[in-house]
N, C-alpha and C positions, 0 to 999 in steps of 0.2 A: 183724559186723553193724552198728558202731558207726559202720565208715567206710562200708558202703554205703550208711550212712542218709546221711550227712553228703552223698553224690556226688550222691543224688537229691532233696535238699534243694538242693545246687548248683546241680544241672541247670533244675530247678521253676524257681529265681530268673532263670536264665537266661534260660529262657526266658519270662518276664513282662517282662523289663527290654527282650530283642530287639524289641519291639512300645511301648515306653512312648518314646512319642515326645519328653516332657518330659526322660527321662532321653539322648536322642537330642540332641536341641536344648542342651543342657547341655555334652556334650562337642563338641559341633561349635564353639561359643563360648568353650569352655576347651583355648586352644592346646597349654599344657604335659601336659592330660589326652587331649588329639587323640592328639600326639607320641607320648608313652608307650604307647599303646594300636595307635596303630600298629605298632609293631616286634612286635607281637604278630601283628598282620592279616599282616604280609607274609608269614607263611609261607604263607597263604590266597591271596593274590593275585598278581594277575600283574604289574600297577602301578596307577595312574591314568589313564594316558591310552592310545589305542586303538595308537599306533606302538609303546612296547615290549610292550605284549601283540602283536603279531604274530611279535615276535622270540620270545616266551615258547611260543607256538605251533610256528614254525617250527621250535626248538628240541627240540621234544615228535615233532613229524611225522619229524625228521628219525631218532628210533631206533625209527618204523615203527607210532606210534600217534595213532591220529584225537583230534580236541578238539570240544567245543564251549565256546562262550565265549559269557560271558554281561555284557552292560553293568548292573552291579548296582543296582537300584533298587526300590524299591515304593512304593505308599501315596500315589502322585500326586493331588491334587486337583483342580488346572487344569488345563485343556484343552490351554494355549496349554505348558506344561509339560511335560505328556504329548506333546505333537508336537513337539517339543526331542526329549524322548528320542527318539522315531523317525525320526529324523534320523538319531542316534547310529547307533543298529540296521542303517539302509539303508546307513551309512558301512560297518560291520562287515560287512557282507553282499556290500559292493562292493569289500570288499578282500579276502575271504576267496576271491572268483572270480577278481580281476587277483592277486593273489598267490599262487593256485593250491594255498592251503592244503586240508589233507585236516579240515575244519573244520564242525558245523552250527553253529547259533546257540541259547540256551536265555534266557530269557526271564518274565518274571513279570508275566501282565496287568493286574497291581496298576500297574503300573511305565508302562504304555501305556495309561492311561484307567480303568482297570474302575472305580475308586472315584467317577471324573465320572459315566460309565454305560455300561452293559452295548456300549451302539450303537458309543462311541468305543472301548473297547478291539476289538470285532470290526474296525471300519472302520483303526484303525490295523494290526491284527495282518495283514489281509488284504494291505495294502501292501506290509510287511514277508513275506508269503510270496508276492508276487509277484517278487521278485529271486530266486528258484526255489531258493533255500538251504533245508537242512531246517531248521525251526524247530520248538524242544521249547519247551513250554509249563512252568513247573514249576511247585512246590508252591506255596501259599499255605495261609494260615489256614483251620479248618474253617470259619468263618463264611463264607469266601468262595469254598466247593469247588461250591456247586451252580452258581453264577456261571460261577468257570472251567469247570468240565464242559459249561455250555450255550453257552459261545459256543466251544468247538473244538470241538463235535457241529457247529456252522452253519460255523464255518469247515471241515471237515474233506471236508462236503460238496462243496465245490468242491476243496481242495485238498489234494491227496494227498503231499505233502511238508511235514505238519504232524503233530507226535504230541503225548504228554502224558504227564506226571507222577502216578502212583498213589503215597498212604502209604500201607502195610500194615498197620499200626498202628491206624485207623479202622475201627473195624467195617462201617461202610457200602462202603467199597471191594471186599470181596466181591462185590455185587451190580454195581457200579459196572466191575468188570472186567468179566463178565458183557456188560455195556448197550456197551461200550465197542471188544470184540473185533469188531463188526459194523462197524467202520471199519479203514478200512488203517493210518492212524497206526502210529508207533512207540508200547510203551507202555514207560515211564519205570518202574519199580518200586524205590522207596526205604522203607525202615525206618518215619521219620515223624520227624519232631523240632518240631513248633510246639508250642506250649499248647493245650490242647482240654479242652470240660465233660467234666465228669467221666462215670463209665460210656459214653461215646463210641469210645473208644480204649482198647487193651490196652498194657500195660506192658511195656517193653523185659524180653523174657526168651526160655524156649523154646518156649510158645506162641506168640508173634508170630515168632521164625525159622521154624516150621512153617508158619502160613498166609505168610508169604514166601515159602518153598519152595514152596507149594501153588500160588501166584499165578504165579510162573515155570514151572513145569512144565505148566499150562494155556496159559501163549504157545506153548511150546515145544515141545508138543506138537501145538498145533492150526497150527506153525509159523507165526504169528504175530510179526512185529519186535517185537524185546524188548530191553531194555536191562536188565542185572541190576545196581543202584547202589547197591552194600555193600560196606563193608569187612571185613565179617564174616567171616573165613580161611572155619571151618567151611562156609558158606553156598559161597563161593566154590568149596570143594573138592565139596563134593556136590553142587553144580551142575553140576562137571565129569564127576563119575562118572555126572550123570541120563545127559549128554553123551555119554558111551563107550556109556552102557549103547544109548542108543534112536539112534544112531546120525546125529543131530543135527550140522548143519555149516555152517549157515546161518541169518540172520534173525535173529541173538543179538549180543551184544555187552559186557562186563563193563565195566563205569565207575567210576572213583575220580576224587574231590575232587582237585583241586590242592593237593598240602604234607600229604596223609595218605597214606600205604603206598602210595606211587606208584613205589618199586623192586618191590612184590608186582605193580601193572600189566605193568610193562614184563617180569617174568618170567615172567606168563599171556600175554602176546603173543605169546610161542613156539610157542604152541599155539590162542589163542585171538585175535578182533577184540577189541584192548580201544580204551577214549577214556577221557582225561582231562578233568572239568570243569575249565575258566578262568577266573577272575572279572575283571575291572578294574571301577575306577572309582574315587568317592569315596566311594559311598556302602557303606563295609563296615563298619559299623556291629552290623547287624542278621545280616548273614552269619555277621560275627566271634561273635555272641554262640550262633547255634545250629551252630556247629563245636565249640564248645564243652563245649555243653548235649549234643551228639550224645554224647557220649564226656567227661562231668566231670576225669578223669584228664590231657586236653589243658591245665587251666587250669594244670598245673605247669608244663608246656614253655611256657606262654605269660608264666609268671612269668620263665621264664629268657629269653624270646625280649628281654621288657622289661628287663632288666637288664644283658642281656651286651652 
């Protein structure tokens, strides 16, 4: 009892620190504290810049499993900043067609506008799904879930190669899958890992893997595109038994993180579409710290990742 208190005491810190931008701006100025933290991030990532993540991909494609890749970022306040990044994006998007990768793109509206305003994140996201790639919308903070869910309701409208990221973990997502299946999008179904007010969200345990399974078995059933994005064996294995049982074969697809149990990927590919998320960039900071938070037990590999 003594160390699972200690793990979600870890995770708590975790994830307050992924969001404290002072404690962010601190190590991006302290070289030696970059360094060190990095050898930890690279099991997470793919590189820095957008040429070896292609190799990182192609490398993935080539033992018969899709990616999506994501230019990591959030929390943009400039405008002129936010269209830098989509730049980046349209790069990623135009090499993922002339390179013929089996590739969508995943994305965080924090990262293209939302914090300038609602208008620019829609107006850049729009851009970016007109290069006709699929583009997944992912998680952000609860603070900023009503935001994301109204501007891919207005983009979704037009474009039908746009989906989105549910945490399970939030009690309002119930409702929110519900409002949600009335578009074609893919929907994204993850665990949850940010900080959220209290009584908001359910606690990692076997009520929240039930309404996980609950939320999946409603795509899957009303065969709706669904992506199942856990590591969770359990979850994974009785996803595949709903799978045998109702005769399901289509419109699914199982997803692992990049540098987590991504040999359990590649041996559900036997039988199943899976995809690997991607990250590059510089800013994995904030990634580093809820791969973490996801799973407290990773900060010991990541003590060895720093050391060895």
């Amino acid at each position: 009892m003594e160390m699972e208190n200690l793990m979600k005491g870890a995770s708590d810190a975790l994830k307050k620190a992924a969001v404290n931008e002072e404690a962010k701006s601190h190590l991006l100025s302290n070289r030696p504290l970059f360094e060190l933290l990095k050898k930890a991030a690279n099991r997470f990532i793919a590189g820095e810049e957008l040429a070896e993540t292609i190799e990182r991909v192609q490398s993935i494609n080539a033992r018969n499993v899709a990616c999506t890749v994501d230019f990591m970022g959030e929390s943009i306040r400039l405008e002129e900043e936010a269209n830098q990044v989509v730049e980046e994006f349209l790069s990623l998007a135009r090499a993922i067609k002339t390179q013929h990768l089996n590739s969508t793109i995943s994305l965080d509206l924090s990262h293209i506008g939302l914090e300038v305003s609602r208008e620019l994140a829609l107006q850049n996201l729009q851009r970016i799904c007109e290069e006709g790639i699929e583009v997944m919308i992912s998680a952000e903070g609860f603070e900023r879930t009503d935001q994301v869910i109204s501007t891919y309701v207005e983009a979704a409208k037009t474009y039908p190669n746009i989906g989105i990221t549910l945490q399970a973990y939030f009690h309002r997502t119930v409702g929110d899958l519900q409002e949600l299946m009335k578009y074609p999008g893919k929907i994204r179904i993850v665990k949850g890992a940010f900080s959220a007010p209290g009584g908001t969200y359910l606690e990692r345990g076997k009520e929240l893997s039930k309404r996980y399974m609950d939320m999946v078995e409603r795509l899957l059933l009303a065969d709706h595109l669904c992506s199942i994005a856990t590591h969770d064996e359990h979850i994974q294995v009785e996803v595949g038994n709903f799978l045998q049982k109702t005769g399901k074969t289509e419109n699914y697809e199982y997803e692992s993180l990049l540098g987590i149990e991504n040999e359990r990927i590649f041996t559900l590919n036997e039988q199943h579409p899976t995809r690997i998320y991607v990250v590059y960039g510089k800013e994995w900071y904030l990634y580093l710290c809820n791969r973490i938070a996801e799973n407290p037990a990773n900060l010991f590999q990541a003590v060895v990742d720093m050391v060895g």
